[in-house]
MOPAC internal coordinates of N, CA, C and O (Angstrom, degrees):
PM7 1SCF
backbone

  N    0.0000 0     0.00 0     0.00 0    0    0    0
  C    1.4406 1     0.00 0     0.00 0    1    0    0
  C    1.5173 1   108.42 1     0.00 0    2    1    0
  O    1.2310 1   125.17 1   -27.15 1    3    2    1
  N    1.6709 1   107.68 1   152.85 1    3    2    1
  C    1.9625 1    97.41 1  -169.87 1    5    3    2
  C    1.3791 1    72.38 1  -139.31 1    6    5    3
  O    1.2310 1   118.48 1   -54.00 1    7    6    5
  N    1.1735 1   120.51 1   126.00 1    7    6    5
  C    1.6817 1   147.35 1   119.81 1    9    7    6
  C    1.5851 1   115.71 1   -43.43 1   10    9    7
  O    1.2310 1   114.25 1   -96.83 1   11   10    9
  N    1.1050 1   128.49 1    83.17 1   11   10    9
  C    1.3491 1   110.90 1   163.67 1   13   11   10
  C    1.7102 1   131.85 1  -134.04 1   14   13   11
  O    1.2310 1   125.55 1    13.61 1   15   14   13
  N    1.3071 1   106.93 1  -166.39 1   15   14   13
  C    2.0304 1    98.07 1  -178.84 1   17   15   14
  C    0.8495 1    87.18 1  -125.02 1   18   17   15
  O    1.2310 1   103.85 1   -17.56 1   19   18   17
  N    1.3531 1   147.35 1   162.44 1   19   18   17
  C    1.3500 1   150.15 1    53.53 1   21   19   18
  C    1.5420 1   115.79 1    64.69 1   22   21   19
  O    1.2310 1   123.95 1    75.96 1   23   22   21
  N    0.8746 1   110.04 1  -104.04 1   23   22   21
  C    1.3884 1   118.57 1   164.33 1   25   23   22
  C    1.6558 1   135.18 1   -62.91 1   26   25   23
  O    1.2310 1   116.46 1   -59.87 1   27   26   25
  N    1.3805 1   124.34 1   120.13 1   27   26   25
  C    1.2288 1   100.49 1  -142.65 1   29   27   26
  C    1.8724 1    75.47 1  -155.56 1   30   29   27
  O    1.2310 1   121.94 1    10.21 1   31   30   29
  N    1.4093 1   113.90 1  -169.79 1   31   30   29
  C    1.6961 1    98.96 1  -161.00 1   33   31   30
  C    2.2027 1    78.98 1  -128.40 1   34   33   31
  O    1.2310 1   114.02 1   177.73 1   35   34   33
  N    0.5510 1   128.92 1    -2.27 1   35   34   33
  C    1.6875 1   117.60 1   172.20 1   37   35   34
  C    1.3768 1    94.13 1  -118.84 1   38   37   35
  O    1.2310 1   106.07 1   125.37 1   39   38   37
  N    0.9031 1   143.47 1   -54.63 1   39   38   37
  C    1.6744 1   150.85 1  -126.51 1   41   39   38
  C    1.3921 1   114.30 1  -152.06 1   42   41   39
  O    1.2310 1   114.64 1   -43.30 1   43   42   41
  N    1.4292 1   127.76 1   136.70 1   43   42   41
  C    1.3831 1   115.95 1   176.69 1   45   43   42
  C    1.2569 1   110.54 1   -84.72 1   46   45   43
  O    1.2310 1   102.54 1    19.51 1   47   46   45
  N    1.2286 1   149.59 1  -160.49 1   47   46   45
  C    1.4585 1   146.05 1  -171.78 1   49   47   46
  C    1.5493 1    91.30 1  -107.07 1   50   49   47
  O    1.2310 1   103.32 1   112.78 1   51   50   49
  N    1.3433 1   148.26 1   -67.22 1   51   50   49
  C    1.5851 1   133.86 1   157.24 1   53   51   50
  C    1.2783 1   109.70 1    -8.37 1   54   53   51
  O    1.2310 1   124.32 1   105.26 1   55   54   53
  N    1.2276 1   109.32 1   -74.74 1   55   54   53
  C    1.9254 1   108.50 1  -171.57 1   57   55   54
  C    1.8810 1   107.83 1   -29.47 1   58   57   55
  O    1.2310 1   133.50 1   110.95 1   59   58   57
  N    2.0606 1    91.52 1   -69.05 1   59   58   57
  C    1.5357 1   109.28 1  -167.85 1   61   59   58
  C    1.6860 1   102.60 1   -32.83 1   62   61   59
  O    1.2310 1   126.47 1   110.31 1   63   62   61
  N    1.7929 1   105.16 1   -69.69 1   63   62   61
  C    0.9977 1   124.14 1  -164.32 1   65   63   62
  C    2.1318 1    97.23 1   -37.00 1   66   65   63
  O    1.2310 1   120.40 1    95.70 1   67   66   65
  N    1.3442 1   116.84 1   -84.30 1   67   66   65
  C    1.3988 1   112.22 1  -159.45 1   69   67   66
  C    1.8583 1   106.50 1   -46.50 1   70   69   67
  O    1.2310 1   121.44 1   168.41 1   71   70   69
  N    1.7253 1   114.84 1   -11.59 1   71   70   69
  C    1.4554 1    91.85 1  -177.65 1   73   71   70
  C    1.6857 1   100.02 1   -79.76 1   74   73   71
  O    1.2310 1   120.89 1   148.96 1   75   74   73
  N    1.1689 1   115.90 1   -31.04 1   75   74   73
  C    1.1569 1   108.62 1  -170.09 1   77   75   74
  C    1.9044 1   109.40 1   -73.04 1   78   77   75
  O    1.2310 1   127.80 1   128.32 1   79   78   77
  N    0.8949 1   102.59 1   -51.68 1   79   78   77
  C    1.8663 1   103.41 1   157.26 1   81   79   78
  C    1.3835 1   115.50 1   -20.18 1   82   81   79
  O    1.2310 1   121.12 1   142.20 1   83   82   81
  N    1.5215 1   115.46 1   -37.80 1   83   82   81
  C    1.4999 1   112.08 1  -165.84 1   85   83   82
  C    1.8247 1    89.38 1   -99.80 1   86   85   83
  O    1.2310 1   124.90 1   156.44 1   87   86   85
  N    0.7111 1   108.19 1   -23.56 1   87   86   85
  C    1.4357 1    92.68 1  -169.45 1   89   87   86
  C    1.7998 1    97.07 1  -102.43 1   90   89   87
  O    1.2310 1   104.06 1   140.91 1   91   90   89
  N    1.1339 1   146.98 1   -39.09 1   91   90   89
  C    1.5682 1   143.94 1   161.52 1   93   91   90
  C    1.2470 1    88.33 1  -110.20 1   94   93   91
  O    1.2310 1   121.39 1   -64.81 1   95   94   93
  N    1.3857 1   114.95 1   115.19 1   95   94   93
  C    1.6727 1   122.11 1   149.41 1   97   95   94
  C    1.5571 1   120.41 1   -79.43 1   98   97   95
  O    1.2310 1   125.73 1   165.85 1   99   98   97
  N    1.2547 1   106.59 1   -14.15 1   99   98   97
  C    1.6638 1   116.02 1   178.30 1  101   99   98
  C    1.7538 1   120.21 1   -97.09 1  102  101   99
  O    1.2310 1   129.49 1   177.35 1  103  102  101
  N    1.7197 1    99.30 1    -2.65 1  103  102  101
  C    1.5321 1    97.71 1   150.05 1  105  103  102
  C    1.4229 1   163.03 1   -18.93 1  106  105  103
  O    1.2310 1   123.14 1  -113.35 1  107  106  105
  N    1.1885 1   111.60 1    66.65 1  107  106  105
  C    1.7787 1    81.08 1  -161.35 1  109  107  106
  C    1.3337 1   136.85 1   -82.92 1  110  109  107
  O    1.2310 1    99.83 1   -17.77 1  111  110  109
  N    1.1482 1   154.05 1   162.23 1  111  110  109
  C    1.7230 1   144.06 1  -149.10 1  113  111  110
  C    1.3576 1   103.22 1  -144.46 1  114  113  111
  O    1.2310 1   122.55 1   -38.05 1  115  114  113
  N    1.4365 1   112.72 1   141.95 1  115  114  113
  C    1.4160 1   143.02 1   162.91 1  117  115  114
  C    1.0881 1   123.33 1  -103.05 1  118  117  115
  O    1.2310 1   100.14 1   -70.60 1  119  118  117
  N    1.2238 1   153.55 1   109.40 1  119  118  117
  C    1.3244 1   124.42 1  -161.25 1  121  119  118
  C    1.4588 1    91.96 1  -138.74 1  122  121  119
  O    1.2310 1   125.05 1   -41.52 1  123  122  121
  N    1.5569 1   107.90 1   138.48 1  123  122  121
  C    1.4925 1   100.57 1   178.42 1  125  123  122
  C    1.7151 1    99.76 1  -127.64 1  126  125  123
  O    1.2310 1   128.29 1   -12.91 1  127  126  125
  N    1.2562 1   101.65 1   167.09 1  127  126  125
  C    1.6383 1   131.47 1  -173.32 1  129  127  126
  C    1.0952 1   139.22 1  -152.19 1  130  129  127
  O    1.2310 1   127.86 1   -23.64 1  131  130  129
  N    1.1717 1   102.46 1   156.36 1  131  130  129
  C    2.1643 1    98.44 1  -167.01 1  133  131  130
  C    1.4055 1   111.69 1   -86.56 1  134  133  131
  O    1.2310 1   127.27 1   161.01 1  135  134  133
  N    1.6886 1   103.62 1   -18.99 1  135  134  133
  C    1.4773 1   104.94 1   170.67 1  137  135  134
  C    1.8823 1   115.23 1  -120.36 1  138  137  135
  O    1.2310 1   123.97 1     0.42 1  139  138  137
  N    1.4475 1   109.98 1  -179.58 1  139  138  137
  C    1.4363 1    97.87 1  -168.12 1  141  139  138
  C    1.7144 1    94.90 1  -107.38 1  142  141  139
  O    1.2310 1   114.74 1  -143.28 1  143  142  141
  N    1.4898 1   127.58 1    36.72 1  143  142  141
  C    1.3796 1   134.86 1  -173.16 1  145  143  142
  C    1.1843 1   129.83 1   -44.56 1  146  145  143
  O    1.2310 1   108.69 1   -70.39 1  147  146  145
  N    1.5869 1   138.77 1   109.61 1  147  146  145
  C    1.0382 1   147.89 1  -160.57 1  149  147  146
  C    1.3192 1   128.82 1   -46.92 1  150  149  147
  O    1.2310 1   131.24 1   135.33 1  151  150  149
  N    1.9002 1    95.90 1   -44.67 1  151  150  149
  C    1.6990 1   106.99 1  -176.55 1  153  151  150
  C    1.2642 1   105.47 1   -89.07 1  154  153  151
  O    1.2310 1   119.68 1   163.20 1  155  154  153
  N    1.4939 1   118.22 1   -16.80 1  155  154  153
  C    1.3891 1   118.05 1   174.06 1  157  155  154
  C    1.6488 1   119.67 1   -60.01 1  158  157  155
  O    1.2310 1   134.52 1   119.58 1  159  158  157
  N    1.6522 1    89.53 1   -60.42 1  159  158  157
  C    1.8458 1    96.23 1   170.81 1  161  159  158
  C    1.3919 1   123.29 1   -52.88 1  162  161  159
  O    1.2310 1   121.25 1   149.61 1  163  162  161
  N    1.8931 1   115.21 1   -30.39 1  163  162  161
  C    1.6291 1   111.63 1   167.02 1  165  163  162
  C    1.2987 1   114.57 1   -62.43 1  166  165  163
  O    1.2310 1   117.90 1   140.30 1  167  166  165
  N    1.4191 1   121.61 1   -39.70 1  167  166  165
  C    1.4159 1   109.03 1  -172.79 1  169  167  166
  C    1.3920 1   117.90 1   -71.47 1  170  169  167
  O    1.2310 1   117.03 1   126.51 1  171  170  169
  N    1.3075 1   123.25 1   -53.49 1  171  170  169
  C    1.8375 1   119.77 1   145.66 1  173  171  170
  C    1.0865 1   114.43 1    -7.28 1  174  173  171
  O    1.2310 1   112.92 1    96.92 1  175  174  173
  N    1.1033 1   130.98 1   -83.08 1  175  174  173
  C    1.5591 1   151.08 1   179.56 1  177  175  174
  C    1.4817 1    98.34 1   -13.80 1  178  177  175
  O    1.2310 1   128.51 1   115.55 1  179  178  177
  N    1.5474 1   101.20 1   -64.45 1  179  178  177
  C    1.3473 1   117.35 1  -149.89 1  181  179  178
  C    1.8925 1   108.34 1   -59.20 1  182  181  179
  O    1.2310 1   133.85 1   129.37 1  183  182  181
  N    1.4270 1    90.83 1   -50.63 1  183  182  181
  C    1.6883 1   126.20 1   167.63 1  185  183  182
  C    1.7052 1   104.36 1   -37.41 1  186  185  183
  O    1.2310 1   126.83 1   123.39 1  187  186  185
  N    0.9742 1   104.46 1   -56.61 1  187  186  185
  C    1.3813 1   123.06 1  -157.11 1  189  187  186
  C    0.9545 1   141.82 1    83.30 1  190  189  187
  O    1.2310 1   121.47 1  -108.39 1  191  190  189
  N    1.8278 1   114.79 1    71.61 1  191  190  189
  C    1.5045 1   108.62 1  -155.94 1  193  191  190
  C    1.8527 1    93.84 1   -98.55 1  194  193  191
  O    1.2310 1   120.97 1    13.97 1  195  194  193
  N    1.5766 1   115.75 1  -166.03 1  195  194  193
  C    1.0307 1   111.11 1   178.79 1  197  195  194
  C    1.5024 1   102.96 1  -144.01 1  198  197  195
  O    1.2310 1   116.19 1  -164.28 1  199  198  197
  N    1.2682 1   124.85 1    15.72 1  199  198  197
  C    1.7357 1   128.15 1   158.70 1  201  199  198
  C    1.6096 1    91.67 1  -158.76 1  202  201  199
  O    1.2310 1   133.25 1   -44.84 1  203  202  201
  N    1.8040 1    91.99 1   135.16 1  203  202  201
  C    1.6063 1   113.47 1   156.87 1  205  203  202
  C    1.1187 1    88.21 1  -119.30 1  206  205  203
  O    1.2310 1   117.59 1   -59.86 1  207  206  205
  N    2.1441 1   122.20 1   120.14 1  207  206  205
  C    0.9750 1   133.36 1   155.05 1  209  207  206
  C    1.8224 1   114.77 1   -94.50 1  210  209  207
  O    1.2310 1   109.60 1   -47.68 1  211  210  209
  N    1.6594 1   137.10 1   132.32 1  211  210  209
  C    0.8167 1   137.81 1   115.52 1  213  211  210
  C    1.0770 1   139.45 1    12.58 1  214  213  211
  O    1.2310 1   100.93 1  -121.61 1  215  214  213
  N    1.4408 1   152.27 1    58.39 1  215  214  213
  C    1.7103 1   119.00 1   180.00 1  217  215  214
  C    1.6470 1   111.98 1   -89.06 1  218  217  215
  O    1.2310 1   122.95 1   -14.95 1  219  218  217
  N    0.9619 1   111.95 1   165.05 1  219  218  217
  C    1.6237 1   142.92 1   -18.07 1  221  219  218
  C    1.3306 1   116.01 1   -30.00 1  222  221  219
  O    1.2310 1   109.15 1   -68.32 1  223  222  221
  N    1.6318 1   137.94 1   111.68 1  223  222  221
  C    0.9954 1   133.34 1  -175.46 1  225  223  222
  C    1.9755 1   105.17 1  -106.83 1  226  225  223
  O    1.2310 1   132.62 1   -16.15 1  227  226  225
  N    1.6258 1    93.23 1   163.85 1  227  226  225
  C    1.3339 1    98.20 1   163.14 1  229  227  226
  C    1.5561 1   116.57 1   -98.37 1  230  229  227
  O    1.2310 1   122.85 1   -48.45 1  231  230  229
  N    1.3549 1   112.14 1   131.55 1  231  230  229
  C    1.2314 1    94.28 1   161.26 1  233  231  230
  C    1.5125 1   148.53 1   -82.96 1  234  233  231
  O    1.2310 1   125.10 1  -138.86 1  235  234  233
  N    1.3137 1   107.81 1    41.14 1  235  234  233
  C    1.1705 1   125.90 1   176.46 1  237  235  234
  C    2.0603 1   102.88 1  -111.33 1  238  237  235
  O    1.2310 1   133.45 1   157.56 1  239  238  237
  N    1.3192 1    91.62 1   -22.44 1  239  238  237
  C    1.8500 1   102.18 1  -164.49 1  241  239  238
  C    2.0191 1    81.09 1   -83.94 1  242  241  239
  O    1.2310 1   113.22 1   151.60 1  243  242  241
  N    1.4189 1   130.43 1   -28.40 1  243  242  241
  C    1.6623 1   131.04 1   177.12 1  245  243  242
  C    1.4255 1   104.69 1   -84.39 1  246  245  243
  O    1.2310 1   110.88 1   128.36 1  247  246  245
  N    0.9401 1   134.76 1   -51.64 1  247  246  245
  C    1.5975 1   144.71 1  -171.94 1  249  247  246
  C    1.7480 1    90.63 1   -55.02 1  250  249  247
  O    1.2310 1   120.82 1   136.93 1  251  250  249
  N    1.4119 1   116.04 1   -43.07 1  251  250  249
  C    2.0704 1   117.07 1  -163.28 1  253  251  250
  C    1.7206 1    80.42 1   -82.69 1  254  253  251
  O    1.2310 1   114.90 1   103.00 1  255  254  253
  N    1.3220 1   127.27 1   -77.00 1  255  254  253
  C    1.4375 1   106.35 1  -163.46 1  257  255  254
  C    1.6152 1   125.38 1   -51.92 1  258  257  255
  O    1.2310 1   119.37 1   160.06 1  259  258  257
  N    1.0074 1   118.80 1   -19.94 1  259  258  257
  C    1.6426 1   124.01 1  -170.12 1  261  259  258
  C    1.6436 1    78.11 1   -71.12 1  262  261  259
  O    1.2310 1   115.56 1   100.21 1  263  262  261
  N    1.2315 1   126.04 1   -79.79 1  263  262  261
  C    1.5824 1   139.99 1  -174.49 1  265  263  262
  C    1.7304 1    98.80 1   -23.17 1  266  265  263
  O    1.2310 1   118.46 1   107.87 1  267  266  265
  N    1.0783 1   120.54 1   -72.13 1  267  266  265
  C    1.1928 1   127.95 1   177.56 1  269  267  266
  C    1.4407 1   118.16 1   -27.37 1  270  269  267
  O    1.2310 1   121.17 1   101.11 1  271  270  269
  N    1.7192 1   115.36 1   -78.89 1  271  270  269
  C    1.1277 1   133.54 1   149.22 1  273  271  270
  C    1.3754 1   123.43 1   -25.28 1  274  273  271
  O    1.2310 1   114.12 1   133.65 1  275  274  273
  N    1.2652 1   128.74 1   -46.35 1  275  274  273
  C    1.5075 1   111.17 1   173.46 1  277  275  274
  C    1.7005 1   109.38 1   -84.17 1  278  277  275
  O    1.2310 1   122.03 1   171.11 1  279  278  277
  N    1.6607 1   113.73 1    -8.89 1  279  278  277
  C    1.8144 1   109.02 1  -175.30 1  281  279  278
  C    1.7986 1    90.43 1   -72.25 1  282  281  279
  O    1.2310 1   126.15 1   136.39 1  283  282  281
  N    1.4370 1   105.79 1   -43.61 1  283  282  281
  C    1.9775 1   107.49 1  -177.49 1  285  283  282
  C    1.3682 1    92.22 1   -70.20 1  286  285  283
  O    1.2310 1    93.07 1  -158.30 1  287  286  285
  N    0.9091 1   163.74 1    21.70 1  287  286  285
  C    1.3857 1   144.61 1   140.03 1  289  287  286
  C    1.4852 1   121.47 1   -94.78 1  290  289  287
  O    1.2310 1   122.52 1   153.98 1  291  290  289
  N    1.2321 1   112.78 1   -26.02 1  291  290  289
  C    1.3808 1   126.71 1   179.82 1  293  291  290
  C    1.4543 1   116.96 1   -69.80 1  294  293  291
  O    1.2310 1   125.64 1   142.55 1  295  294  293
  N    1.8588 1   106.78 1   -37.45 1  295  294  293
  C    1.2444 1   144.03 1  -168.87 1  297  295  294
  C    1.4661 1    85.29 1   -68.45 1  298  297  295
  O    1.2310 1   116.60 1   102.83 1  299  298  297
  N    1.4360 1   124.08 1   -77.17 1  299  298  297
  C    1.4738 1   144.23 1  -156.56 1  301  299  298
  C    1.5446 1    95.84 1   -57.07 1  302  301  299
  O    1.2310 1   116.67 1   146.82 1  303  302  301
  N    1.0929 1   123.93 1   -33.18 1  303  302  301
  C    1.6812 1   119.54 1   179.36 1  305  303  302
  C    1.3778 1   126.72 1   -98.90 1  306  305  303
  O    1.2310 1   129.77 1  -170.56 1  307  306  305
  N    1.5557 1    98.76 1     9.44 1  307  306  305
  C    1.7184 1   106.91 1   179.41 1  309  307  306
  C    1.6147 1    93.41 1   -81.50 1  310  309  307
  O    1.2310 1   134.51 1   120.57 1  311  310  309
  N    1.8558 1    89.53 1   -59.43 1  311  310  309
  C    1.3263 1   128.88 1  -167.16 1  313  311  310
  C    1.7602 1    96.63 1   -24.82 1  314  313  311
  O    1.2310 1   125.41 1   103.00 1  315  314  313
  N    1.7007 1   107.22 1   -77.00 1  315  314  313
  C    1.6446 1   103.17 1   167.87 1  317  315  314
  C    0.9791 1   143.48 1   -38.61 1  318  317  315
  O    1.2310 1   124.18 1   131.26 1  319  318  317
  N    1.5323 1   109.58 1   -48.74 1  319  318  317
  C    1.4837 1   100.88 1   162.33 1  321  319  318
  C    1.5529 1   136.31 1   -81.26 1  322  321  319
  O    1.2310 1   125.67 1  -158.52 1  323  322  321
  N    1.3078 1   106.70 1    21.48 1  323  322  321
  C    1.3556 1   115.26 1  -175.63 1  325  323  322
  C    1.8364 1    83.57 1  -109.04 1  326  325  323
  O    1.2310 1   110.95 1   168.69 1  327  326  325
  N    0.8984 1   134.63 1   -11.31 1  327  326  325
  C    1.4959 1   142.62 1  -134.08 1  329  327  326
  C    1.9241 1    74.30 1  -108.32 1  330  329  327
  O    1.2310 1   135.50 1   105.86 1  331  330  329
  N    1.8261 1    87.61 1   -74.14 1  331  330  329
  C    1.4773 1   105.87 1  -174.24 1  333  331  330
  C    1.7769 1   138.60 1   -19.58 1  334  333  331
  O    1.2310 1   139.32 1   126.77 1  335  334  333
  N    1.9714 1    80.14 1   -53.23 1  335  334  333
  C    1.0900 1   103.21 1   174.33 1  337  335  334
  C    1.3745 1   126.30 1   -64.57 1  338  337  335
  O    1.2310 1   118.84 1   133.33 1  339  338  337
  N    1.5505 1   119.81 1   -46.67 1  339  338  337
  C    1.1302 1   148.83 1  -158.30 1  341  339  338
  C    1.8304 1    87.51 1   -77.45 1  342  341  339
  O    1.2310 1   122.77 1   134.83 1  343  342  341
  N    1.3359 1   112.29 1   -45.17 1  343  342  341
  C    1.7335 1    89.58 1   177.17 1  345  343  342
  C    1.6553 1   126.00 1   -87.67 1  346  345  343
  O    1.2310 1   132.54 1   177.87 1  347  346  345
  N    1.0814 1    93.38 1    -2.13 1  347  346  345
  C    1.4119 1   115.49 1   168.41 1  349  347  346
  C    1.8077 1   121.14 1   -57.92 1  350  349  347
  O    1.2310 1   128.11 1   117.56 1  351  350  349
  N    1.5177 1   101.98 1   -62.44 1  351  350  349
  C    1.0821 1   113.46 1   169.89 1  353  351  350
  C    1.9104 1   136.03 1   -45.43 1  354  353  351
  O    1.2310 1   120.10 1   180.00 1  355  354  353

């Protein structure tokens, strides 16, 4: 799971996000921001994150996406090994 911002002092959080894409494609991302930016949220999208938080955030609105994010990861690794199995056989 990647927690990240947007804005960041080497790297923007887009950049981070696709290196880590190449290296875990089954990642999942949170990404939060000070604004609610349009082209920002398309490029996410694209990535495949699974929370665009707002800040000022609640931390109850971070605590539900992290939760989220690890149920789609859990999901994504049944999914394979049900996948796994099934070509196995």
């Amino acid at each position: 799971m990647v927690v990240t911002d947007i804005n960041m002092p080497e790297m923007d959080g887009i950049e981070m996000a696709r290196h880590i894409k190449a290296i875990n494609p089954d990642a999942a991302y949170i990404v939060l921001s000070g604004n609610s930016d349009v082209k920002s949220i398309k490029k996410f999208r694209e990535i495949g994150f699974c929370a665009y938080l707002v800040k000022p955030l609640e931390f109850k609105d971070l605590f539900d996406a992290i939760a989220n994010g690890h149920q789609e990861v859990e999901q994504q690794r049944e999914r394979e090994r049900v996948l796994g199995a099934t070509t196995d056989a």
